[in-house]
C-alpha distance (Angstrom), angle and dihedral (degrees) to the residues before:
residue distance angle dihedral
X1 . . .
X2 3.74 . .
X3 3.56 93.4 .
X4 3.62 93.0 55.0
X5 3.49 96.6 46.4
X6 3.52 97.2 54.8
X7 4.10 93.2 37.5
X8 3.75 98.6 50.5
X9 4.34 97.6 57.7
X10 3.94 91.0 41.1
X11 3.63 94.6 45.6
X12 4.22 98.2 46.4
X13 4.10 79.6 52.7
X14 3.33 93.0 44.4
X15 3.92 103.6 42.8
X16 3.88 82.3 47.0
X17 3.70 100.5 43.6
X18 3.44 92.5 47.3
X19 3.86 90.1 38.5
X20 3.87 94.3 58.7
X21 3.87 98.6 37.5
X22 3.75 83.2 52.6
X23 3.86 96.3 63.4
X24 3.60 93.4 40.4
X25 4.23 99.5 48.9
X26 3.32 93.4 103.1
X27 3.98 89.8 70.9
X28 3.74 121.7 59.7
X29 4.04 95.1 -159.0
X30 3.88 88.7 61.3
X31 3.73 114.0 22.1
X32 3.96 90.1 54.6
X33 3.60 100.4 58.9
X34 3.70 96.7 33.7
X35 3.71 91.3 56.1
X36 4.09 88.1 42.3
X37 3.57 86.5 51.6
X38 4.01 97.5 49.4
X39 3.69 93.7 48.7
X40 3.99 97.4 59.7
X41 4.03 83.2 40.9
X42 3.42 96.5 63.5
X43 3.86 93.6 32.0
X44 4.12 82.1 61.2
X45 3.31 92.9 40.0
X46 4.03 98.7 45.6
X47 4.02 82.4 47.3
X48 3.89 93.9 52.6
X49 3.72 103.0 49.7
X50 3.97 94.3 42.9
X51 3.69 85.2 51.6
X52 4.17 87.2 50.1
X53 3.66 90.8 41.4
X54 3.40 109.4 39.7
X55 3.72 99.7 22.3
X56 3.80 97.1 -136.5
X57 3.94 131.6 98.6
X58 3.95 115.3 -91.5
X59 3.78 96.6 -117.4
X60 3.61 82.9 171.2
X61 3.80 93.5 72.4
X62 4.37 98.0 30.0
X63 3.53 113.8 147.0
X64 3.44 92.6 -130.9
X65 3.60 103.2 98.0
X66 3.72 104.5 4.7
X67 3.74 102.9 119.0
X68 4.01 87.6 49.7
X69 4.10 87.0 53.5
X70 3.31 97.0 49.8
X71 3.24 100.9 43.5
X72 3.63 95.9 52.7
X73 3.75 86.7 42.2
X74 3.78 85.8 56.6
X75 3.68 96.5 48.8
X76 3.58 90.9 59.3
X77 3.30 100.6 34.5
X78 4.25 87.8 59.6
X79 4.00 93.5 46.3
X80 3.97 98.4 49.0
X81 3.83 87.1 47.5
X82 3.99 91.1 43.7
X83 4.11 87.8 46.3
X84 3.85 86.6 53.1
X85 4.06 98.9 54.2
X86 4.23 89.9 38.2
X87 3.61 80.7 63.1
X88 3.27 108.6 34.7
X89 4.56 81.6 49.7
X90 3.34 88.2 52.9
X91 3.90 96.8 63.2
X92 3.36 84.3 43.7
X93 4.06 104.6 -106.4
X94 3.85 96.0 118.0
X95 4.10 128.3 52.5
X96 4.03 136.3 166.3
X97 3.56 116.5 -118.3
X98 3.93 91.2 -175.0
X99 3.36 128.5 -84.4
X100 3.87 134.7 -24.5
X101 3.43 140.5 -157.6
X102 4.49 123.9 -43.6
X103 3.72 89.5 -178.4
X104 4.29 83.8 55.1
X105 3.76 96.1 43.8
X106 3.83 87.2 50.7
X107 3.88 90.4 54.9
X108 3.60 89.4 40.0
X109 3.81 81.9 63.0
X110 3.40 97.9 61.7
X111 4.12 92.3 39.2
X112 3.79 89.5 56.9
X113 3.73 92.9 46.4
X114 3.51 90.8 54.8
X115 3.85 103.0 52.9
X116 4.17 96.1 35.7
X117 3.74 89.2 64.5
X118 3.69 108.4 33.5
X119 4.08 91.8 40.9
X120 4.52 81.8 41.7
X121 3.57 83.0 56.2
X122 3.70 108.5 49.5
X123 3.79 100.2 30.2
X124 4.02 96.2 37.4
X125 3.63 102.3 18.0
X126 3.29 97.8 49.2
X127 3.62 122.9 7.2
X128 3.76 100.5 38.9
X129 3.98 86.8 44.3
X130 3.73 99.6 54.0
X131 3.45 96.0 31.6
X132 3.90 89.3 53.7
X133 3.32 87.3 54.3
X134 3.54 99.9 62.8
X135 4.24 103.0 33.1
X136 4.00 102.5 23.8
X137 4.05 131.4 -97.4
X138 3.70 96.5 -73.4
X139 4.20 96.7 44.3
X140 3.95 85.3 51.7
X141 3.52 91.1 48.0
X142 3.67 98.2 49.4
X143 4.26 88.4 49.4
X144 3.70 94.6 52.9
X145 3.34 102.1 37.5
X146 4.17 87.0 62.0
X147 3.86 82.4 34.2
X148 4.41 92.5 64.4
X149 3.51 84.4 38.3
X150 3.54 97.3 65.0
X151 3.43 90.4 35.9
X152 4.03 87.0 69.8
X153 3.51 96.9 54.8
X154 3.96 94.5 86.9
X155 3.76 87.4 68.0
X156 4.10 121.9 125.3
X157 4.09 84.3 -110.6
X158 3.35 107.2 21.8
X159 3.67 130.4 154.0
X160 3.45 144.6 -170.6
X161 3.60 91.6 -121.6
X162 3.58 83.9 48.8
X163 3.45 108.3 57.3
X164 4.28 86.9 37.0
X165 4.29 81.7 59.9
X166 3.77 90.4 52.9
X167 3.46 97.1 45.6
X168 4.03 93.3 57.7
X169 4.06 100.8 40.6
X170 3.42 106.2 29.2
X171 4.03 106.3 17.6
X172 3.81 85.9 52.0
X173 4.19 99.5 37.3
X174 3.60 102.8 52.7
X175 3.83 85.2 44.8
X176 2.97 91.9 57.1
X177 3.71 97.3 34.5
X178 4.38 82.2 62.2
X179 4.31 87.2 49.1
X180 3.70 87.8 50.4
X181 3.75 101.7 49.5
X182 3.87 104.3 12.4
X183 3.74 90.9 -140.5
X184 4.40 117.8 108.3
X185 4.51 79.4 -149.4
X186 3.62 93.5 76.3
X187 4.30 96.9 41.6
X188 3.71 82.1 45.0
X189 4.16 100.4 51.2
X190 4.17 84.4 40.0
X191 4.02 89.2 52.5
X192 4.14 90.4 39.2
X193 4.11 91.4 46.3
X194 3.88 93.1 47.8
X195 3.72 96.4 41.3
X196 3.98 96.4 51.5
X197 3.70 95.5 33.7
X198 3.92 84.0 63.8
X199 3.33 98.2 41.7
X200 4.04 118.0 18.1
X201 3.97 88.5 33.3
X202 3.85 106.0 37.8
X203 3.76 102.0 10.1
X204 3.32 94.4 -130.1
X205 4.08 125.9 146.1
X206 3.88 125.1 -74.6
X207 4.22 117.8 -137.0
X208 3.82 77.3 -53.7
X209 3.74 98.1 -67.8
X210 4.05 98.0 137.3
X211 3.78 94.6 -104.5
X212 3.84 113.6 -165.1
X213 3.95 120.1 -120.9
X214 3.90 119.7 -65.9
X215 3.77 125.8 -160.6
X216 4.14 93.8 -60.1
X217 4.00 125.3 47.5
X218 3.84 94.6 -130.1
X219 3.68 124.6 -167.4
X220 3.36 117.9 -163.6
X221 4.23 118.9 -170.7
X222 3.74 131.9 157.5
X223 3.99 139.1 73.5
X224 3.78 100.0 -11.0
X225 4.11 85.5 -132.7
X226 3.47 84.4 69.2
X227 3.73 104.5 38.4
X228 3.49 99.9 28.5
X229 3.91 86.9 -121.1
X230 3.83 123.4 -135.7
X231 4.49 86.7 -9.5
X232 3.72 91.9 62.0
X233 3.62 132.2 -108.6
X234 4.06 84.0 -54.6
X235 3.38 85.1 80.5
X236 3.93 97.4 56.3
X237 3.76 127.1 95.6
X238 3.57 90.5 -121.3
X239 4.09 84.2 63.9
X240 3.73 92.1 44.8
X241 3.85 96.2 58.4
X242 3.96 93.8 39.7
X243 3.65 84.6 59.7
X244 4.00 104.5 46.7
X245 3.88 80.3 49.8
X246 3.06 107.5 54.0
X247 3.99 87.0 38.7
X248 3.61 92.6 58.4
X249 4.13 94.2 53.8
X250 4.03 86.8 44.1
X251 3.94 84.8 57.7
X252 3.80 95.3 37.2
X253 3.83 80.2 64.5
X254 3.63 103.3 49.8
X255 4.57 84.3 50.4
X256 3.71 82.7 52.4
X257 4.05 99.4 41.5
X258 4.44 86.2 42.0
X259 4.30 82.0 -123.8
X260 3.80 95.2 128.5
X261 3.80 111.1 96.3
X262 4.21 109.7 -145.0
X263 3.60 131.8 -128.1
X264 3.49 112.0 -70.8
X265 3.96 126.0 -122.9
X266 3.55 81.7 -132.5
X267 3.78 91.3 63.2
X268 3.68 97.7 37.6
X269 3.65 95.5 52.1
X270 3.89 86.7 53.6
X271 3.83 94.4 49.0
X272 3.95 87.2 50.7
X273 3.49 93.9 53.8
């Protein structure tokens, strides 16, 4: 019942947010505010019903701190993605052909915004959370990592592959990323940086989803392990491993810092019976 309460509100924002930013993306002047706009709504709103459910305050999203998370979430976020296209360029799967559209990055903004935080919020926030909880850090990383996978697959170009790619580097990093730091800013800024370095930066596809041209016209062509084909470089191996990397030091961390919660007896009995 907890999980429902807090994943009903969020989602409705979210699904609406996203919904309306979505029509408007091709215009800077609307889709940046709008999607500005839906990401502190369902930050409120993911902050009031954890506080009515759970009757505790949502550390997770305190504003004390949050422009330093996502910031460094961002940072990192922009250089894995940017490490991804050098190499995928450098076999030859992604070119320039000049530049692309300010007016679209700017939207793109707004877009990006809009679908870090509300899908940070219902697939770190709170399904990873209470789910971790119950089974242990690495059980609940596992089940939402296949869980945002899945979630991909109603894309324009999605693909099995696809949505299998997202579920290993990004379903299990910014998991991870939120067991490592126990704060949804830095999953957030990570999702936000990768997301509109692909897009807004090198124009490049997003999980498939028909994204509109960012700051670069990119072309990408070749062996669609390599390029990710019609999903986006996300879908590439080059993606895949950048993610299990980078997911291993984020969990590395939360060993070091004692912030990953074990498998519970509760859970191992179950899996024994």
């Amino acid at each position: 019942m907890r999980l429902l309460k807090q994943l009903v509100p969020v989602a409705l924002v979210a699904f609406v947010g996203v919904a309306v930013v979505s029509a408007v993306k091709g215009n800077a002047f609307l889709a940046l505010p709008l999607g500005v706009a839906t990401a502190v709504a369902a930050v409120l709103v993911y902050a009031r019903v954890v506080r009515w459910s759970e009757r505790r305050t949502p550390m997770e999203v305190a504003a004390e701190g949050a422009a330093g998370g996502i910031a460094r979430g961002t940072l990192v976020g922009v250089a894995l993605f940017a490490a991804v296209i050098v190499n995928i360029a450098l076999v030859g799967g992604y070119r320039v052909d000049g530049p692309g559209s300010p007016a679209g990055a700017a939207g793109l903004l707004g877009l990006m915004a809009a679908v870090a935080v509300t899908e940070e919020l219902l697939f770190r926030g709170i399904l990873f959370r209470i789910v971790e909880e119950r089974l242990g850090t690495w059980p609940a990383l596992a089940l939402t990592g296949v869980l945002f996978g899945l979630s991909h697959l109603f894309n324009e170009h999605a693909s099995l592959w696809g949505a299998i790619a997202i579920a290993i580097e990004a379903g299990g990093m910014l998991a991870a990323a939120y067991a490592a730091t126990r704060t949804l800013w830095v999953p957030i800024g990570v999702h936000f940086g990768w997301n509109f370095a692909a897009a807004g930066i090198f124009g490049a596809e997003v999980s498939g989803s028909g994204t509109p041209q960012g700051l670069l016209h990119g072309v990408t062509s070749g062996p669609g392990l390599l390029t990710g084909g019609e999903f986006g470089p996300e879908g590439s191996l080059y993606a895949v491993v950048a993610g299990l990397l980078l997911t291993g030091v984020f969990m590395w961390m939360a060993h070091r810092r004692g912030t990953m919660v074990p498998l519970r007896r509760r859970a191992t009995v179950t899996l024994a019976e």
